[in-house]
N, C-alpha and C positions, 0 to 999 in steps of 0.2 A: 504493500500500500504506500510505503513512503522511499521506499528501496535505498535505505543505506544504515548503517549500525548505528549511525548518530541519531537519526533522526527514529530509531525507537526508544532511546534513554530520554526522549523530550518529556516533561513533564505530563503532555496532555495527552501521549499516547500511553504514559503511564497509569493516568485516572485511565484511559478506554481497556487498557488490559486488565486492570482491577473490577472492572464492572463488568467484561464481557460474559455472555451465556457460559460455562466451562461444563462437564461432565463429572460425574465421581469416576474415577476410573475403575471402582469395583465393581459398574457395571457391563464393564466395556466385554468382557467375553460371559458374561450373566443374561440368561431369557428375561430377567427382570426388566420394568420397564425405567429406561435411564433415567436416573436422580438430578438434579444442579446439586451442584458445589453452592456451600452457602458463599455467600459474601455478604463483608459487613456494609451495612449500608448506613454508620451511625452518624457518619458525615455529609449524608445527602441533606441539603434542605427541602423540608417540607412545606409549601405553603398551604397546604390546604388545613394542620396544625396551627401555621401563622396565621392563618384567617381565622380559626376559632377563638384563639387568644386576641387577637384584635376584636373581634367581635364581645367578647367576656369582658375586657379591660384597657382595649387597645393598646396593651404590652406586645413587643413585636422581638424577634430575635435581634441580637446584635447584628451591626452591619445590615440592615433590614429598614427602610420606611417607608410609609403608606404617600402616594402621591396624590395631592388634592389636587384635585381637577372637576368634581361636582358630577363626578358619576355614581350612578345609584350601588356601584357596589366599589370596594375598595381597589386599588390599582398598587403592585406594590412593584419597589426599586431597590436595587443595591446600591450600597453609598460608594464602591470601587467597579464600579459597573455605569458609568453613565450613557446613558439611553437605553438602557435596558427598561424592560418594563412584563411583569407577569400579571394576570390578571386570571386566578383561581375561578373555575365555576365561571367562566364566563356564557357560555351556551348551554339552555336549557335544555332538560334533556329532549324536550321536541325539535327541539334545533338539533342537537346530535345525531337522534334518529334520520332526522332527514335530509343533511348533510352525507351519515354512512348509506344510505341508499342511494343519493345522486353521486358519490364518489364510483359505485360499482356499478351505477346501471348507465348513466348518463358519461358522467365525464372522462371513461376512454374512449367514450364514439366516434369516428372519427368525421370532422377530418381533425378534429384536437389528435395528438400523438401521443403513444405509449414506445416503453422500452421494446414493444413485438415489435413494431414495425420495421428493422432494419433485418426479421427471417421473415415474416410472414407478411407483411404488409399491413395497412391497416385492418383491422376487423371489426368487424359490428358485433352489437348485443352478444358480447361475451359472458356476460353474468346470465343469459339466460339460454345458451347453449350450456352451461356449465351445469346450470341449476334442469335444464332437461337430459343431462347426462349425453350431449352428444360430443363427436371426435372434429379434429381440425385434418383435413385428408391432402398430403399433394398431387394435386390435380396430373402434374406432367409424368407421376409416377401412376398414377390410378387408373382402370381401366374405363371406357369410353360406356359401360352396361352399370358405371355407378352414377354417373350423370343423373339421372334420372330421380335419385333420392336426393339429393344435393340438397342443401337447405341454403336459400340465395339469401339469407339473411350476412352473408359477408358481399363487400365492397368490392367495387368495381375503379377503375383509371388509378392502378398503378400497379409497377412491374412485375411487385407480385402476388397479385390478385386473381391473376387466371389462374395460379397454380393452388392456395388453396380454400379449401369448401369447408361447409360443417356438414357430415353426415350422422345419421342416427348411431348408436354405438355397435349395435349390432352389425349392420350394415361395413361400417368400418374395420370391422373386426373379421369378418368374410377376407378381405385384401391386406391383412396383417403383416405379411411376410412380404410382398410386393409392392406394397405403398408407403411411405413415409408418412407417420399422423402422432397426433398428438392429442389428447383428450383434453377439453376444456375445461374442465377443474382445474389439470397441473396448470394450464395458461393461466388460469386465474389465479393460483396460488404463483406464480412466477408473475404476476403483475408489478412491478415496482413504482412506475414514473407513470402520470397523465397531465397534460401541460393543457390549459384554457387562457384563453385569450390571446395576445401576442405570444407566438410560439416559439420556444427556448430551443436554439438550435444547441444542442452536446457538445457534438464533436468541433464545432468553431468556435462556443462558450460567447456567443451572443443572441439576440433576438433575432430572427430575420421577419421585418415584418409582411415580406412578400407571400410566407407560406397560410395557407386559407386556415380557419379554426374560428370554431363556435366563441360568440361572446360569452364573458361571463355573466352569469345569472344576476341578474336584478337584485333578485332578493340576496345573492352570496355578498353584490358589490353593496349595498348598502351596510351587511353586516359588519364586512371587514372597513367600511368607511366610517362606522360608530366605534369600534372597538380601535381604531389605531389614533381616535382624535387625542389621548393625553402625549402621544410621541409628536402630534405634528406644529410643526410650526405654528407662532400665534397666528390667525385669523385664515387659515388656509386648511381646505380639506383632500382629506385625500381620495386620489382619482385611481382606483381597480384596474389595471391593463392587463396583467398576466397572472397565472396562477401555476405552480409546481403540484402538484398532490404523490406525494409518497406514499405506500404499500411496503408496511412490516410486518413479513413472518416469523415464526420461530427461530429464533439466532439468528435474525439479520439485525444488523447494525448500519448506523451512517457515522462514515469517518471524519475525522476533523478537517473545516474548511472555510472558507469566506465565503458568503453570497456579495459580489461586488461588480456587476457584470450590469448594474441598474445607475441610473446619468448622476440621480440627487441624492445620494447618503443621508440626506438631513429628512426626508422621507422615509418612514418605517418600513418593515416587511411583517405582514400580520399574520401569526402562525397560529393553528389554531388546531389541537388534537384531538381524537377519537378514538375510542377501541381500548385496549388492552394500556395499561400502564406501562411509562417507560421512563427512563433516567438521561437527562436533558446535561452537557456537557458544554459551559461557559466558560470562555478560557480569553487571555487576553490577544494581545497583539503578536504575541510570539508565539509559537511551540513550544518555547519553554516557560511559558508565566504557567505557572498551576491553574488548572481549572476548576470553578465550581461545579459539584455535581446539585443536579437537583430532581425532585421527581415529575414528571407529567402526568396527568390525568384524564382520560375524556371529559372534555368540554372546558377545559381550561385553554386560556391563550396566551401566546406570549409576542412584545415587540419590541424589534430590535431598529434603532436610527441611530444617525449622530457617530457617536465612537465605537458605539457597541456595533455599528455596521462593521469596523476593524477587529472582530473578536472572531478568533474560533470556535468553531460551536461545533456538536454531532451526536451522535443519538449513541451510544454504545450497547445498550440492551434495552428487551420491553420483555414484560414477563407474562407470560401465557401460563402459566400454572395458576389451577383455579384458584387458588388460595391468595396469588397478589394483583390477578387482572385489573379487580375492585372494578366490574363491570356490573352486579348484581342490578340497578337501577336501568340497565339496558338490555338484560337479559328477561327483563318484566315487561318492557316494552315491545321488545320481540319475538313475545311467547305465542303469538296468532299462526296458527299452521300455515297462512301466508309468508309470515316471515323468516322460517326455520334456518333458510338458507345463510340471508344474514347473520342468523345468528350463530351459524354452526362458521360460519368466516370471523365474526368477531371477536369471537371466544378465541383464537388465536394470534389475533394480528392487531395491528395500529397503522392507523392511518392520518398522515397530515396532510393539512388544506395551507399553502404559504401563498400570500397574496403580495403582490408588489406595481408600485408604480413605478414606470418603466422611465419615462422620458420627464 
């Protein structure tokens, strides 16, 4: 990841090794099902503790205070952190719910892009090929008698689109050995990236705003232009252009980096999480300043402007054991036999919505 022996004794990849997922190795040749290694987590801050004592007494941790800005819930800041800004419980949890349902139904559609499209091209209604259990088939490998079941729910005008389809699973499974496919669970479980609005080109690490992509939703741009008004400058509001959304599975991690590829630094980036709990890595301008660890939550948000646009940051682990998800309030909302699917994806993954104003 950072490819030299110095740059792993750096401070901040030593908080991401102390927190990442690890195994017990008594499991490793055991039928048993694998353990985590504890790790102490006595130094993470918690805000959502620090919101309860603020609320009880408005006693707050060291190096901790609350930011008035006259919003109806408290907004908090580190005092060696400037432009940081967390804001616990920011999204109800009807917000949450339907937030994770436009993250998996809606905003890998294309022509927004995901991390597929560089094998497969863009694909449509992926959540619900996945959730009918059907296969993704390469057409130029498949025989010309499966056409016929094809499900034209995948896209068309690009390179490569002719090559493949969704077929039913059975059907797929017929041409097993002769086809190239992939079944639409693992695609959805391999989801990582789905970019809205001006579209983040990767591999050039800029916007190109020539490439076509759905706006972002009305009601997303409104929310992220209330929750990032205590970062924005006085009397200007902030204007929604692009949006990343990340897809965390079991052991996946995001490594330490800058988001800095956007015109105005003094403009926030509004982060906003869902799903599965995970440990948020604030580090400063170097690789070597220590980073604070802290916890994330579904439906908390955080914003970063100003200097803290200069910090590294990354996600080193989200825990998917049922004991620290602390999904319970979303797993009640998801209990309708409509929503099973959700919820059998939530229970192990986290998902973020990063909003940014571009120009």
């Amino acid at each position: 990841m950072y490819g030299s022996d110095e740059a792993e004794r750096t401070a901040f990849r030593q908080a991401e090794k102390k927190y990442k997922l690890y195994y017990d190795d008594a499991y490793k040749s055991s039928k048993k099902k694998k353990q985590p290694k504890q790790v102490d987590l006595s130094e993470v801050l918690d805000f959502k503790s620090a919101l309860d004592s603020y609320n009880e007494n408005t006693q707050l941790p060291p190096g901790i205070f609350a930011h008035q800005c006259g919003s109806n819930r408290p907004v908090f800041c580190l005092e060696n952190r400037p432009g940081f800004y967390f804001i616990p419980g920011a999204l109800s949890l009807e917000e949450q719910c339907r937030w994770i349902r436009e993250s998996l139904t809606s905003f890998p559609q294309p022509p927004n892009r995901t991390n597929h499209n560089a094998i497969y091209g863009p694909i449509n209604d992926l959540f619900i090929a996945a959730k009918e259990k059907r296969t993704l088939v390469d057409e130029e490998s498949s025989p010309a008698s499966l056409d016929s079941e094809a499900n034209s729910c995948t896209s068309n005008g690009d390179t490569h689109s002719h090559r493949w389809k969704f077929y039913e699973e059975n059907i797929a499974s017929l041409r097993a050995k002769t086809c190239k496919s992939i079944s639409a669970s693992v695609l959805l479980r391999k989801l990582r990236w789905s970019t809205l609005g001006l579209q983040f080109d990767w591999s050039k690490r800029n916007y190109d705003v020539s490439l076509p992509h759905n706006k972002i939703p009305d009601e997303l741009c409104q929310l992220a232009t209330k929750l990032a008004a205590p970062a924005m400058p006085m009397g200007e509001d902030f204007q929604p252009e692009a949006a990343i959304v990340n897809y965390f599975g079991l052991a996946d991690s995001l490594g330490g980096h800058l988001d800095d590829m956007e015109a105005d630094w003094s403009k926030p980036i509004v982060s906003m999480s869902l799903g599965s709990k995970a440990i948020f890595l604030l580090g400063g301008k170097s690789r070597q300043d220590p980073p604070v660890a802290m916890f994330l939550r579904s439906g908390d948000a955080v914003l970063m402007a100003g200097e803290a646009r200069e910090c590294f940051h990354g996600v080193p682990r989200i825990f998917t054991d049922k004991e620290n998800t602390e999904i319970a309030p979303l797993e009640l909302q998801f209990s309708h036999e409509d929503d099973h699917f959700f919820l059998d994806y939530i229970r192990t993954s986290r998902i973020n919505i990063n909003i940014r104003q571009v120009f």
